[in-house]
FIRO-878511 format. One record per residue (C-alpha): residue in three letters; x, y, z. Coordinates in steps of 0.02 Angstrom, whole numbers, padded with zeros to 5 digits, always signed. Layout:
<sites>
ALAXYZ ...
</sites>
This chain:
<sites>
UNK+04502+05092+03134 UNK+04464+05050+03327 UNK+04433+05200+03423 UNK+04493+05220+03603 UNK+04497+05368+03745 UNK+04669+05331+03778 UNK+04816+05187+03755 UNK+04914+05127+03896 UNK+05105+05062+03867 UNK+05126+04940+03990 UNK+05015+04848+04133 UNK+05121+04859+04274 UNK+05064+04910+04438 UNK+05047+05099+04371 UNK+04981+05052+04210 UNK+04849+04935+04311 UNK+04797+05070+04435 UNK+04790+05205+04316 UNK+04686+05097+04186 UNK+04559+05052+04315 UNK+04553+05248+04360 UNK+04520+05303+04186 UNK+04382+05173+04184 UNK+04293+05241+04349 UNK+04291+05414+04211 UNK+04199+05326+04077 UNK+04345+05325+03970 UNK+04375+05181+03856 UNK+04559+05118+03862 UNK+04687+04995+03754 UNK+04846+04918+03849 UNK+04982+04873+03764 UNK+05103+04742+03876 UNK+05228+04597+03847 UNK+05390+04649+03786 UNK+05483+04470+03796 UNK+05633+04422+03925 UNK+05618+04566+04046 UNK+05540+04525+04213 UNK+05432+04661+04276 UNK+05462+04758+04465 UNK+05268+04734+04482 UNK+05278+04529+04469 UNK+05402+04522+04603 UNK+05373+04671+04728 UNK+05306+04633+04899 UNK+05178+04756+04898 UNK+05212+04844+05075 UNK+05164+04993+05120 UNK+05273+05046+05281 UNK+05182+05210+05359 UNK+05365+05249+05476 UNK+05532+05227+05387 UNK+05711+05284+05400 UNK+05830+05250+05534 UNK+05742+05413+05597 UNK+05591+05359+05603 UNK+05494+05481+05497 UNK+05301+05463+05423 UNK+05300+05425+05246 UNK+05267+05558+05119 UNK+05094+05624+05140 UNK+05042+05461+05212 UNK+04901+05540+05309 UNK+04817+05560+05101 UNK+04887+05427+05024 UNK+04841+05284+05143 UNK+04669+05300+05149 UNK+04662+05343+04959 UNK+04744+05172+04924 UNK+04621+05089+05049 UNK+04479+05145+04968 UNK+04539+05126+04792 UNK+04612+04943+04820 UNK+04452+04880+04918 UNK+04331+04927+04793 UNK+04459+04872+04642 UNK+04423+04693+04775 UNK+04240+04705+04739 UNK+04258+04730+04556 UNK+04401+04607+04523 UNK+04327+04475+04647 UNK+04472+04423+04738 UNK+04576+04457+04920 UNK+04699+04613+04861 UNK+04708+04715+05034 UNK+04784+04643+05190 UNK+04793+04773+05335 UNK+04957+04741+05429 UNK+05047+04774+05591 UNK+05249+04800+05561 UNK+05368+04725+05668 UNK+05515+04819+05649 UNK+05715+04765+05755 UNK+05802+04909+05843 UNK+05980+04868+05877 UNK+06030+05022+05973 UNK+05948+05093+06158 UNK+05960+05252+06047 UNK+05849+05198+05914 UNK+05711+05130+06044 UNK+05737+05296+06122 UNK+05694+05383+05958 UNK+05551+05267+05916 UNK+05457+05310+06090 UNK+05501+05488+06079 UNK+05423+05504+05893 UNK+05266+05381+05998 UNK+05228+05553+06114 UNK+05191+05671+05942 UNK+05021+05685+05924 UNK+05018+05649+05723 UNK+05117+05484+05743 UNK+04990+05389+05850 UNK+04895+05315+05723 UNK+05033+05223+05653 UNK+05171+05204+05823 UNK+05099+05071+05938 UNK+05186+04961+06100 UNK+05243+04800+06067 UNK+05114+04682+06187 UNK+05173+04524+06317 UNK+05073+04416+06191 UNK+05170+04507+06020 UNK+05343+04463+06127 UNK+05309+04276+06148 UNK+05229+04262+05951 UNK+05407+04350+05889 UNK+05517+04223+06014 UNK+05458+04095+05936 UNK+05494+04127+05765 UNK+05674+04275+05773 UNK+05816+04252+05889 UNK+05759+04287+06058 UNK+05857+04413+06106 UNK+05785+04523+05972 UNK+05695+04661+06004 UNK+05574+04746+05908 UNK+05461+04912+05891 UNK+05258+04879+05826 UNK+05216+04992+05689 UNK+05027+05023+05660 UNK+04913+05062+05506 UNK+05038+04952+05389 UNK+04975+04870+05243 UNK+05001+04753+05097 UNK+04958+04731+04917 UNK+04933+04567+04820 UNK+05039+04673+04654 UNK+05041+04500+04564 UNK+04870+04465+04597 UNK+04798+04623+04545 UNK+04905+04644+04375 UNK+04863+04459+04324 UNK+04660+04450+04360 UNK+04645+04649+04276 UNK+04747+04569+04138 UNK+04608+04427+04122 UNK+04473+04525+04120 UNK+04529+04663+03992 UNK+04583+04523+03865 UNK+04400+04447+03906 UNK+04327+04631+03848 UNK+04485+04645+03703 UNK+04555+04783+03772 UNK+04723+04713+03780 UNK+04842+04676+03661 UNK+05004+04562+03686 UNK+05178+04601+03640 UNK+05319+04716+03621 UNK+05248+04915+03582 UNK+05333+04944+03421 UNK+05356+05129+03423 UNK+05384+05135+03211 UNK+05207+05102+03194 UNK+05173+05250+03315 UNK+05088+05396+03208 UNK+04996+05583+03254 UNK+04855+05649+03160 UNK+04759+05799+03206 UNK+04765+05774+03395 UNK+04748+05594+03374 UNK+04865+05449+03389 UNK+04876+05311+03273 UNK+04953+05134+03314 UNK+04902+05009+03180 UNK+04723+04982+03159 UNK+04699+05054+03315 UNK+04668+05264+03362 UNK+04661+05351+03522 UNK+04649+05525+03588 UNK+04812+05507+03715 UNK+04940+05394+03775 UNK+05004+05371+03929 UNK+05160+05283+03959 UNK+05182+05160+04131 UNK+05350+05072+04061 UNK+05423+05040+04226 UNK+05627+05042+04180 UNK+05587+04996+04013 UNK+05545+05194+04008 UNK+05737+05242+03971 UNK+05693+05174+03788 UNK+05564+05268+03753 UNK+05615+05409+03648 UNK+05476+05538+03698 UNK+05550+05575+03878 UNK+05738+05545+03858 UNK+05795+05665+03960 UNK+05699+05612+04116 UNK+05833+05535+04241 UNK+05792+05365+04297 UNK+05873+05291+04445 UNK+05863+05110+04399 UNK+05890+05000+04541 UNK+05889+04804+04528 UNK+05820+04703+04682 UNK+05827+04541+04721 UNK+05704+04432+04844 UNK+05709+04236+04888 UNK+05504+04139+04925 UNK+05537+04035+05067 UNK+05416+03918+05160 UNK+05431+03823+05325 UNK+05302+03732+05420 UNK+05371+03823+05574 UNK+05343+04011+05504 UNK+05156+04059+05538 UNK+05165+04244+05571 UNK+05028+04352+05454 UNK+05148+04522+05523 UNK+05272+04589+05409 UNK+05442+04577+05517 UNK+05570+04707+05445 UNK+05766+04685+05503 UNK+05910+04713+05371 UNK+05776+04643+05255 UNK+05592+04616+05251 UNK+05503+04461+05285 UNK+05318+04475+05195 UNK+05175+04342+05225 UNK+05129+04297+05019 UNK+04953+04273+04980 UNK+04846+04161+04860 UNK+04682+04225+04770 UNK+04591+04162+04912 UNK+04671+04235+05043 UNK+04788+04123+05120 UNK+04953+04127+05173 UNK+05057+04027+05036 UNK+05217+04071+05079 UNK+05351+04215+05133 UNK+05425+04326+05033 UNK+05613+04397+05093 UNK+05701+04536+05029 UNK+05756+04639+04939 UNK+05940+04687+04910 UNK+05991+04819+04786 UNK+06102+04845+04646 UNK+06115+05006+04562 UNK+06117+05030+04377 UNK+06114+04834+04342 UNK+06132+04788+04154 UNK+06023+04653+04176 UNK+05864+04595+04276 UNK+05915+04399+04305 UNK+05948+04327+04487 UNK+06118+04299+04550 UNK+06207+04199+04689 UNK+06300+04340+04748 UNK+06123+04405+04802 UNK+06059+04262+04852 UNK+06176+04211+04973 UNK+06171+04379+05024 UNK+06009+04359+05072 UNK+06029+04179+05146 UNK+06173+04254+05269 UNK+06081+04371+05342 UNK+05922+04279+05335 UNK+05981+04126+05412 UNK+06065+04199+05582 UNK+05887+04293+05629 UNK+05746+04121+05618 UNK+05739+03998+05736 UNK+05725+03859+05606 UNK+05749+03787+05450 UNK+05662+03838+05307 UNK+05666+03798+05098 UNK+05691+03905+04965 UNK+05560+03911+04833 UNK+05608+04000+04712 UNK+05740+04153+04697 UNK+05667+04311+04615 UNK+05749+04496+04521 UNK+05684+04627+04426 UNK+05732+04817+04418 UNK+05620+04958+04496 UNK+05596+05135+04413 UNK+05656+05238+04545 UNK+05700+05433+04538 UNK+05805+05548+04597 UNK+05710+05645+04695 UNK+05600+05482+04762 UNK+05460+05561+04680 UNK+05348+05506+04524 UNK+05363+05548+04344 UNK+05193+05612+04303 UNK+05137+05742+04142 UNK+05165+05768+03947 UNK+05307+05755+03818 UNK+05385+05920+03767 UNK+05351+05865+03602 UNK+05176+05807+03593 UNK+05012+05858+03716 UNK+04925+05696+03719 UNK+05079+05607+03757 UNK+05109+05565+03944 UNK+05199+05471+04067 UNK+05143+05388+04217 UNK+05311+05317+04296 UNK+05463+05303+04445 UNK+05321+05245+04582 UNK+05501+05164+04665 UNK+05475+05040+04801 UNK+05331+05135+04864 UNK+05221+05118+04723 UNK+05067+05017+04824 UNK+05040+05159+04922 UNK+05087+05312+04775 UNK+05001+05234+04633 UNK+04805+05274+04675 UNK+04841+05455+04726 UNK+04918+05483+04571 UNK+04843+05402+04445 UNK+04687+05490+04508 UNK+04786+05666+04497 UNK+04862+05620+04302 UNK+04665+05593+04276 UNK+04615+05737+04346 UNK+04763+05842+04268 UNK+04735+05766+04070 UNK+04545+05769+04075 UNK+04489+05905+04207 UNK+04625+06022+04184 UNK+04686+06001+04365 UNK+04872+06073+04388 UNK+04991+05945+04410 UNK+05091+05950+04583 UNK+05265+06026+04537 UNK+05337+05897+04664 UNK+05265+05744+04509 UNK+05262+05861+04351 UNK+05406+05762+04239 UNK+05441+05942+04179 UNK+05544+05963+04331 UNK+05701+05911+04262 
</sites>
């Protein structure tokens, strides 16, 4: 029997972070990862993290803590992993209505929304005219950021199946067993588990009751000689530079759109030319599509995480429903699961999955 601190079910973007946490404790893990024909959120998501949203306007959740939490966590995960992860952004965002500017420049006077509410410069004006209809305008959002997801899932992948601490294929929960505080899977013990299915959570039959908000999204990679911008631009959709390992532009990623409770995770036209229509209207030139892109996201409810043990079993947890904001969520809280399952730290009632 192979002894381990803890298994992880699935290597997502939560199951990545939170793997990578429990090493920083000392704690030896085993991921489990690769159920077949279901494309995971992580391997598609853009990776923003967008410190004003809303039509309002409003700071993020706690994005004074989280954002430099994610900085920190992310830029030394760079050191150990060896490649560009972190890209520091400004945020180019349309307003539409005089109302809307109004709003943005009003929030711009409040003290706590300087760091991240900035002016939109001659030189930023002439960059945007040359890519976005001209008459266009825009508001400059500071202290934005973006995450290489892909990148970081696939290179932690390499090196834990270097070290064999990763094992390939579906998580077959028959062979799943608990022995005096331990639990069993194969040749293979641990002292906990820890969940980070992404939607394929709403199978697993120690947190059935939790309510999952699936959400499918859908995003089309274009590329044009023309389109040089490293900003994010955000209109009805999001245009996002995409990176290689080195740290160069490779192309753009646009999206997404959504579809609620989606049987399926495959691409469709209807989406795509959803995309294209409103895409098309806002550049200044022609572009190609590269490739056309869906998964669904583990959203919530209550837009907050799914964090904490099974009713049934106390070395059984779930780290889950990180939603489109899971760049900028999943240090913090991976850090706090930690903290709670090892430390004894009481978990946030906001996150505990006994909420429901």
């Amino acid at each position: 029997m192979h002894n381990f601190d803890c298994f992880i079910i699935g290597q997502g973007l939560a199951g990545t972070v939170l793997a990578h946490t429990l090493e920083q404790q000392g704690k030896s893990i085993l991921i489990f990862d690769g159920k077949e024909n279901v494309t995971p959120s992580s391997s598609i998501a853009a990776g923003v993290i967008n410190p004003i949203t809303g039509m309002r306007f409003a700071k993020s959740w706690r994005i004074d803590d989280f954002l430099p939490f994610a900085r920190k966590v992310y830029t030394d995960l760079e050191i150990k992993l060896g490649v560009k992860l972190w890209h520091e952004k400004n945020i180019f965002r349309t307003v539409r209505l005089p109302e809307d500017k109004n709003n943005y420049h009003l929030r711009r006077t409040f003290e706590e929304y300087k760091p991240y509410c900035g002016e939109v410069s001659e030189t930023d004006a002439e960059n945007l005219k040359k890519y976005f209809q001209p008459e266009t305008e825009f508001i400059k959002l500071l202290n934005g950021a973006q995450l290489n997801i892909p990148l970081l899932v696939d290179k932690s992948r390499e090196i834990w199946k270097a070290q064999n601490y990763f094992i390939s294929g579906e998580f077959d929960f028959s062979q799943l067993k608990f022995e005096d505080y331990t639990v069993k899977y194969k040749t293979f013990a641990a002292q906990k588990i820890i969940f980070c299915e992404g939607a394929q959570a709403i199978h697993n039959p120690f947190f059935k009751n939790v309510p999952f908000v699936l959400d499918k999204g859908e995003a089309i990679l274009i590329q044009s000689e023309k389109l040089q911008t490293k900003d994010i631009v955000k209109d009805t959709l999001s245009i996002v530079p995409q990176y290689s390992a080195e740290g160069a532009i490779k192309n753009y990623w646009v999206g997404a759109t959504n579809a609620w409770n989606a049987t399926d995770d495959k691409p469709t036209e209807e989406k795509k030319s959803e995309i294209l229509q409103k895409l098309t209207p806002f550049l200044n030139f022609e572009f190609d599509v590269q490739n056309h892109v869906a998964a669904i996201r583990p959203t919530t409810k209550d837009r907050r995480p799914f964090l904490g043990a099974s009713k049934d079993h106390s070395n059984v947890f779930i780290f889950n429903g990180l939603g489109s904001k899971g760049s900028l969520l999943a240090p913090f809280w991976a850090e706090h699961l930690v903290q709670h399952i090892y430390f004894e730290q009481q978990l946030d009632k906001l996150v505990d999955v006994k909420r429901f």
